[in-house]
C-alpha distance (Angstrom), angle and dihedral (degrees) to the residues before:
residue distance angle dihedral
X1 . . .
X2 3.67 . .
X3 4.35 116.6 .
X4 3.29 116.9 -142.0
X5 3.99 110.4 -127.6
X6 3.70 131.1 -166.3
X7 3.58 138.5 -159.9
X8 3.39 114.7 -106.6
X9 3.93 105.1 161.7
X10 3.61 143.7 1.3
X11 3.46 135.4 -138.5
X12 3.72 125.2 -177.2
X13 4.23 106.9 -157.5
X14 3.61 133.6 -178.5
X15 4.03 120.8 -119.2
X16 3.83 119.6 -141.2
X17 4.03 94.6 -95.7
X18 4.13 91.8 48.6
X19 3.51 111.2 -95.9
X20 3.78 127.3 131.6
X21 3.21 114.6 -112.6
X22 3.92 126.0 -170.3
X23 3.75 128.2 -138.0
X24 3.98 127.9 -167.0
X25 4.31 111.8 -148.6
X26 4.18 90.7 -152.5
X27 3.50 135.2 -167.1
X28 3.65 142.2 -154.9
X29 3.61 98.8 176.5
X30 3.47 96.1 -106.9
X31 4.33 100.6 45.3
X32 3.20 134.5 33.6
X33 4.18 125.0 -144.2
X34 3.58 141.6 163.7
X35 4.06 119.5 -134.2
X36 3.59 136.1 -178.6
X37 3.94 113.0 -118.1
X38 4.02 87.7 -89.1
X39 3.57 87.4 61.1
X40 4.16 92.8 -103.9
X41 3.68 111.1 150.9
X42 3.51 118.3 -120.3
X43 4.24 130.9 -156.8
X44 3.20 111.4 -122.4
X45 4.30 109.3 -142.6
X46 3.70 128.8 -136.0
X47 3.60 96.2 -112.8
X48 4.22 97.1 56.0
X49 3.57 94.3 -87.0
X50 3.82 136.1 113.9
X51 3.51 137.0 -130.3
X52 4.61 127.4 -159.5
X53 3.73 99.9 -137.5
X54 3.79 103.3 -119.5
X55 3.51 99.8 31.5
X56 3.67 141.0 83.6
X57 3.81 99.9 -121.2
X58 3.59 136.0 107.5
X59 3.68 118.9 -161.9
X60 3.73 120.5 -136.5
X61 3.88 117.1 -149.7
X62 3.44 115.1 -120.1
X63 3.89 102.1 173.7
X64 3.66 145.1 -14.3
Protein backbone atom coordinates (compact mmCIF):
# COMPACT_ATOMS: atom_id res chain seq x y z
CA UNK A 1 0.00 0.00 0.00
CA UNK A 2 1.34 3.23 -1.12
CA UNK A 3 1.25 6.48 1.77
CA UNK A 4 0.54 9.47 0.62
CA UNK A 5 3.32 12.09 1.77
CA UNK A 6 3.35 15.79 1.71
CA UNK A 7 5.73 18.46 1.80
CA UNK A 8 5.85 20.15 4.74
CA UNK A 9 9.31 22.04 4.70
CA UNK A 10 12.27 22.64 2.72
CA UNK A 11 15.66 22.83 3.36
CA UNK A 12 18.27 23.64 0.84
CA UNK A 13 21.92 22.08 2.31
CA UNK A 14 25.31 22.11 1.09
CA UNK A 15 27.24 18.66 0.26
CA UNK A 16 30.96 18.32 1.12
CA UNK A 17 32.24 19.32 -2.56
CA UNK A 18 29.77 22.64 -2.65
CA UNK A 19 26.76 21.93 -4.30
CA UNK A 20 23.25 22.71 -3.12
CA UNK A 21 21.48 20.13 -2.40
CA UNK A 22 17.64 20.11 -1.63
CA UNK A 23 15.82 18.20 1.04
CA UNK A 24 11.90 17.63 1.39
CA UNK A 25 10.69 17.32 5.52
CA UNK A 26 7.43 14.94 4.44
CA UNK A 27 4.53 13.82 6.05
CA UNK A 28 2.05 11.14 5.99
CA UNK A 29 0.10 12.13 8.86
CA UNK A 30 1.24 9.61 10.96
CA UNK A 31 5.49 9.76 10.16
CA UNK A 32 7.55 12.10 9.44
CA UNK A 33 10.81 11.70 6.84
CA UNK A 34 13.15 13.64 4.96
CA UNK A 35 13.93 12.65 1.10
CA UNK A 36 16.08 13.88 -1.51
CA UNK A 37 14.09 15.17 -4.65
CA UNK A 38 14.27 11.43 -6.10
CA UNK A 39 12.43 10.40 -3.21
CA UNK A 40 15.81 8.79 -1.39
CA UNK A 41 15.53 8.93 2.28
CA UNK A 42 17.96 10.74 4.07
CA UNK A 43 19.23 10.44 8.10
CA UNK A 44 18.88 13.22 9.64
CA UNK A 45 22.18 13.77 12.34
CA UNK A 46 22.14 14.95 15.85
CA UNK A 47 23.84 18.06 15.23
CA UNK A 48 21.19 19.54 12.30
CA UNK A 49 22.85 17.91 9.59
CA UNK A 50 22.00 15.13 7.12
CA UNK A 51 23.51 12.18 5.96
CA UNK A 52 22.59 9.91 2.06
CA UNK A 53 22.62 6.40 3.33
CA UNK A 54 25.40 4.78 1.33
CA UNK A 55 27.52 7.55 0.89
CA UNK A 56 30.17 9.41 2.61
CA UNK A 57 28.56 12.87 2.75
CA UNK A 58 27.09 14.93 5.29
CA UNK A 59 24.90 17.72 4.28
CA UNK A 60 25.20 21.05 5.91
CA UNK A 61 21.98 23.19 6.16
CA UNK A 62 22.13 26.25 4.58
CA UNK A 63 18.48 27.53 4.94
CA UNK A 64 15.03 26.59 5.76
Amino acid sequence: MSKDWKNIQIIECEAGDGSTITIFRQSSGRQERYVLGNGQEVTANADGSFSIPGANSVLSVESV
